[in-house]
N, C-alpha and C positions, 0 to 999 in steps of 0.2 A: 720296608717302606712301601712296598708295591702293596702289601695286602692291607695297611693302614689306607693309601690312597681310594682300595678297593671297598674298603669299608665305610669310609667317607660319604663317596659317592651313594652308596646302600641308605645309608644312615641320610641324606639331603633325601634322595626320592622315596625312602617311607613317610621322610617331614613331611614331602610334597603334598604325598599321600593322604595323611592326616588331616592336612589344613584343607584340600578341596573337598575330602569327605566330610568335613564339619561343616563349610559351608553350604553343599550341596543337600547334605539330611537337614539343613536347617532352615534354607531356604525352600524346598520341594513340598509340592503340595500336600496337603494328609489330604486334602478330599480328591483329589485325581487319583491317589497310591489307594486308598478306598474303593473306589469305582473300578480301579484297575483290579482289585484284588477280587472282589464281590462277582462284577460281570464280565472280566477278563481273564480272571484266572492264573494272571501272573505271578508268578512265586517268587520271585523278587520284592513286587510292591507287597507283599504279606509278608516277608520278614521286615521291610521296612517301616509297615504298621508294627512291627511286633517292637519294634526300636525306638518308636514313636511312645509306644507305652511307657516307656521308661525313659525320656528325652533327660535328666541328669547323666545317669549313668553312660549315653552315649554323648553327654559335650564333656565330661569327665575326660573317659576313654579315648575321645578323637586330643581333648588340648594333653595330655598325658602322653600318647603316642608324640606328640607333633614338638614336644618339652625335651623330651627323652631323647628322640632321636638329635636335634636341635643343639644339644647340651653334650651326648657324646661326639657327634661327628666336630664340634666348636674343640672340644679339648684334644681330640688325634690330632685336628690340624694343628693345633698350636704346639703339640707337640713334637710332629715332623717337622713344622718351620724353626722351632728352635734349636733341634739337633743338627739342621741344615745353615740358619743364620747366627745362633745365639740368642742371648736376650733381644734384638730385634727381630726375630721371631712371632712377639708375642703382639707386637705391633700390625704385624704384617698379617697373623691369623683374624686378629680382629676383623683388621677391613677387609679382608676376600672375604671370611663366612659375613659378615653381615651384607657385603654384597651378595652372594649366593642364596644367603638366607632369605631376605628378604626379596628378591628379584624371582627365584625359582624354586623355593618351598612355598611364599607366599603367596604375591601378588599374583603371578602367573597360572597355579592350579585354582584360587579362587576367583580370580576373574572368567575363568572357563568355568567353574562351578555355575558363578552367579547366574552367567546364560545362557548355564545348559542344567539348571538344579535338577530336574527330575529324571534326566534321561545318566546325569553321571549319577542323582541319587543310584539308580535302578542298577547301575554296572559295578558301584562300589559296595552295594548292601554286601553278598555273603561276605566279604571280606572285613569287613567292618565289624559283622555280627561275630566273626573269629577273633577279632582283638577284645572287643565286647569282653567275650568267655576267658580267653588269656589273662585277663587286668583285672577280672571280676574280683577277684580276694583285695589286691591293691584300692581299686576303686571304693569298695565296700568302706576298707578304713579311712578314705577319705571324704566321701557322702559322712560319714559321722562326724569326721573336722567341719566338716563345712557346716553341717546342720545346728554343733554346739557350738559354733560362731553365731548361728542364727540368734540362738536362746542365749545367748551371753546379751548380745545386743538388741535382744528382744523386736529381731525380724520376723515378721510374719512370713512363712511362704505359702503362697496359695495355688493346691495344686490343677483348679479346674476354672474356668473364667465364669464368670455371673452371665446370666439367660441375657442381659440386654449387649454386653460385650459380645457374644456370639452371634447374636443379629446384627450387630454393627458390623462384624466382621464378613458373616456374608450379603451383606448390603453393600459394604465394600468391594467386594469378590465379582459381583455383579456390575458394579459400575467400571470395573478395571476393563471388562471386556467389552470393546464397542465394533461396533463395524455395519453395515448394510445387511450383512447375513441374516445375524444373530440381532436385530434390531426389536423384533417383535417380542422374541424368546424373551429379551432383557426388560421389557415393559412387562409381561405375566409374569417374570419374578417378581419383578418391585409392587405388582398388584398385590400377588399371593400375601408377600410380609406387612402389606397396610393393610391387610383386613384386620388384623386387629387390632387398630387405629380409627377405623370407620364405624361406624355404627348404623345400624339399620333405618336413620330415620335420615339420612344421607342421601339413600340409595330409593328410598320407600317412592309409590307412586302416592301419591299427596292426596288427602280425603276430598278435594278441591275438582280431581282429575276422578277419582274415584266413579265405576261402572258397577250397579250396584241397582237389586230390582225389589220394589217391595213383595214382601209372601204373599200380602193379603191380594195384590191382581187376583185376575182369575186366571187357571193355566194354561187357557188359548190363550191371553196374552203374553203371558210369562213365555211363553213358547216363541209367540212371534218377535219378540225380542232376543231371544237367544238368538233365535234361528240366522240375527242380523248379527250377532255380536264374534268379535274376534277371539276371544277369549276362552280358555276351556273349562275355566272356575269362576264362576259369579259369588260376589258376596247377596246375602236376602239382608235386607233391614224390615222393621216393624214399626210403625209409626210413624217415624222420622228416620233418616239417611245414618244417622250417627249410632243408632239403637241397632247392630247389627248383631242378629239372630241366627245365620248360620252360612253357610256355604255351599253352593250345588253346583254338580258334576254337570258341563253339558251333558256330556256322552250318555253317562246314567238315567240325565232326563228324556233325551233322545229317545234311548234302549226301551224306557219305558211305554212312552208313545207307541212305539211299535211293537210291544208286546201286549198293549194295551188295545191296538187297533183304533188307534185315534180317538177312544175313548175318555174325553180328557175327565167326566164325575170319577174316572176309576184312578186318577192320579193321583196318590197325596204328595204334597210338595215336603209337608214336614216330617214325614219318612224317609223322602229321599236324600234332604240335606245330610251334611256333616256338623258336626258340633265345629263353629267357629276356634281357631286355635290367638289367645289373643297375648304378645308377647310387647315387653318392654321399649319402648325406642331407644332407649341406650346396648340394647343389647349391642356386641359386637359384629361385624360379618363374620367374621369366624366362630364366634360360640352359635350365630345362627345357622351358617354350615352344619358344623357338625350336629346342632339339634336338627335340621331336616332330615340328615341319614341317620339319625339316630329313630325321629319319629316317619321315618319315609313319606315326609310330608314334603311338599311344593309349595304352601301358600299360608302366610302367617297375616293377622290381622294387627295392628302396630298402635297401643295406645300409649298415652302417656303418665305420668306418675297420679293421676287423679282417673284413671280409666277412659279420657276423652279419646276419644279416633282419630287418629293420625293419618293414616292412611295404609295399603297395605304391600308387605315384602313379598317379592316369588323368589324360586331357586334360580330363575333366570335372572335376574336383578344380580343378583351376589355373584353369579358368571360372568354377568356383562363387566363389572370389576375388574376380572382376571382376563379374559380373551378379547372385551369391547362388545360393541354392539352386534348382538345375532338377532339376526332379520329370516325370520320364514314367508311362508305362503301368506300368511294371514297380516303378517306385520305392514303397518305404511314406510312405505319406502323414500316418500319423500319428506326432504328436510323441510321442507317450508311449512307443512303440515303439524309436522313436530315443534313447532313455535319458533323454528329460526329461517327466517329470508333473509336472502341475499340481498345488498342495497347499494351496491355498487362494488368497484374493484378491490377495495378495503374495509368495505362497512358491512354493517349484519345489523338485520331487526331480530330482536331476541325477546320472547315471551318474559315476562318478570316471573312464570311461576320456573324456567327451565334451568337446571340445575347447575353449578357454577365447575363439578367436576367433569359434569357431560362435556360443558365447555372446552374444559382445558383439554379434555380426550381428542373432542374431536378438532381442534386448529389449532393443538399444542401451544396453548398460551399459560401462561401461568398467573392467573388472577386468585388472589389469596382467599380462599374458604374455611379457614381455621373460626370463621367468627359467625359468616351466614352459610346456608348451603344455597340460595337462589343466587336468581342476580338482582332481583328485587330486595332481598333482603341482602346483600354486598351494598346496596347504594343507601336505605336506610340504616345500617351500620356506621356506613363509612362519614355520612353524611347529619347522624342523628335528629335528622328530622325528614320529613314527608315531601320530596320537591314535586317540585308544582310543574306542569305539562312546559314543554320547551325548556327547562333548565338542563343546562351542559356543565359536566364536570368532567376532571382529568385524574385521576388514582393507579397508582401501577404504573403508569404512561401508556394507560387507553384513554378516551374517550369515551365519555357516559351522554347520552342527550335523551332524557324523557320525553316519549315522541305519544302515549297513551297513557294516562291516569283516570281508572275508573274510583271514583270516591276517593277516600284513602289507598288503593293498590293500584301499583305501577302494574300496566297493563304490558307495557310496550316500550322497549329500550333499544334507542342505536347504538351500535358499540364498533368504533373505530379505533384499534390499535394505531399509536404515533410514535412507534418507539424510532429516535434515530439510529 
């Protein structure tokens, strides 16, 4: 009787065993046990990617383990109670194992699973991976039960998730974690997976805004414009502003000047450009990414389906996406300058050509841009038609008040958030 009892007990805490290692490998991160394995080195979290390979075989193994032991230690009991009470025995094994069972193979190791999954994943792997190997024959025949159930009932099983579930899932991952810390880190993830969402004509500086020198000056003045300009790439146009001809390097024109000895007959300008790079405005930020390093280019020229000029994309553009706005030496620093003043403790004057994502970066507001990228073009959207100077509208629950309209474009917009 003593060694039934002792095997009872055996048999309850291998169940234990089972059921918090199933939920612990199941709920425990694959990409922390990744990183662990990769830049840690832990040999634990690499068997437990190795387990992970094969996720059947070990929920197989873990409910099999957890059945088995469940199922004998259920029948010694009721067998000692019987040779002890009789047929009320059988009464009496019931309710103890189902209390035991359920209280301290169940509930018990997988509540401690749930909120400790990685760290009991990582203390239960080798042992795990040892029943694994033990049950492998057993298991085997039953992955084939299971699979011609599949095909009987014409289940599909699909062993890898589709490209958009898996951005969903780490778009989830990312929003699970918040805090003060990690507040910024969580904004360049969520930039990085809309870049390929965005499209360059998004982000693009607008032909409107566009710095841009005609060839035909002569190159003391081309020069003495540079010389004024922020910029390390100038587009040339010919003719007209929208006819754009090539591209020049300050530096290069610089370099030459003073290899030239301020010589400017000895200049040619159309030597020194580059051939114009001139790319789609649908393109993506990310197909444009990777075309920058792929062509180690900085500055793409943006037209649209008919070749007209859009305006033009840098590599800084498609960073400012991911990190926000980088301001150097050269950059203006202030906002007012940038099309947006300040106009009291809750209001903003906002250029109509300034971009409605800039917006929402910079005062975390969230005005919808799925339809215009300005804010000029959010209130001709919104509004389908042209208002007229002084007219105030409310969308989102801000406040719109056209404070400038030159001709047809809204110059100048107040924007009062009134959310209660």
């Amino acid at each position: 009787m003593i060694i039934s009892l002792v095997a009872i007990i055996l048999l309850l805490l291998l169940s234990a065993f089972f059921s918090g290692s199933e939920t612990a490998l199941t709920g425990a991160s694959q990409a922390y046990m990744i990183d662990m394995e990769r830049n840690g080195s832990n040999r634990r979290a690499k068997i437990i990617n190795g387990l992970f390979a094969h996720r059947d075989r070990l929920i197989i193994t873990t409910l099999l383990g957890s059945n088995l032991s469940n199922t004998l230690a259920t029948a010694l009991s009721t067998s000692v109670l019987i040779n002890l009470f009789g047929r009320e025995g059988v009464a009496y094994a019931t309710i103890i194992m189902t209390i035991l069972v359920l209280v301290y193979t169940d509930m018990l190791p997988k509540s401690y699973a749930v909120k400790n999954a990685n760290n009991a994943a990582l203390a239960v792997a080798p042992f795990v991976r040892f029943w694994v190997i033990i049950f492998s024959p057993l298991v085997y025949i039953l992955q084939k039960i299971v699979n011609t159930t599949f095909r009987i009932f014409k289940i599909q099983k699909r062993d890898h998730q589709d490209e958009a579930s898996s951005i969903s899932e780490i778009r989830g991952a990312i929003y699970m974690y918040k805090g003060k810390d990690i507040k910024e880190e969580n904004e360049m993830l969520k930039s990085i997976l809309d870049l390929d969402e965005i499209t360059v004509y998004d982000v693009m500086n607008h032909r409107r805004n566009l710095f841009a020198l005609n060839i035909n000056l002569p190159v003391k003045k081309l020069i003495d414009k540079v010389k004024n300009s922020p910029f390390s790439r100038i587009p040339l146009y010919q003719d007209k502003p929208e006819n754009i001809v090539g591209v020049i390097r300050v530096k290069h024109l610089l370099k030459e000047c003073v290899e030239k000895n301020n010589d400017f007959s000895k200049i040619n300008i159309r030597q020194l450009m580059a051939e114009p790079w001139f790319i789609p405005e649908n393109t993506t930020l990310l197909q444009q990414l990777q075309l920058f390093r792929a062509r180690r280019e900085h500055f793409a020229i943006v037209v649209d389906e008919y070749g007209t000029l859009q305006g033009i994309v840098t590599l800084e553009d498609i960073l400012e996406e991911i990190v926000g706005d980088i301001n150097d030496e050269t950059d203006i620093q202030n906002i007012d300058i940038m099309g947006i003043k300040k106009a009291g403790d809750n209001a903003w004057l906002i250029d109509g050509q300034v971009s409605i994502r800039d917006i929402n970066r910079k005062f975390g507001w969230d005005l919808d841009d799925d339809c215009a990228v300005t804010v000029a073009g959010f209130l001709l959207d919104r509004t389908q038609s042209i208002p007229e100077q002084g007219q105030k509208f409310i969308f989102d629950g801000y406040e719109f008040e056209i404070i400038k309209r030159n001709k047809n474009q809204l110059s100048q917009i107040k924007i009062t958030p009134n959310k209660s």
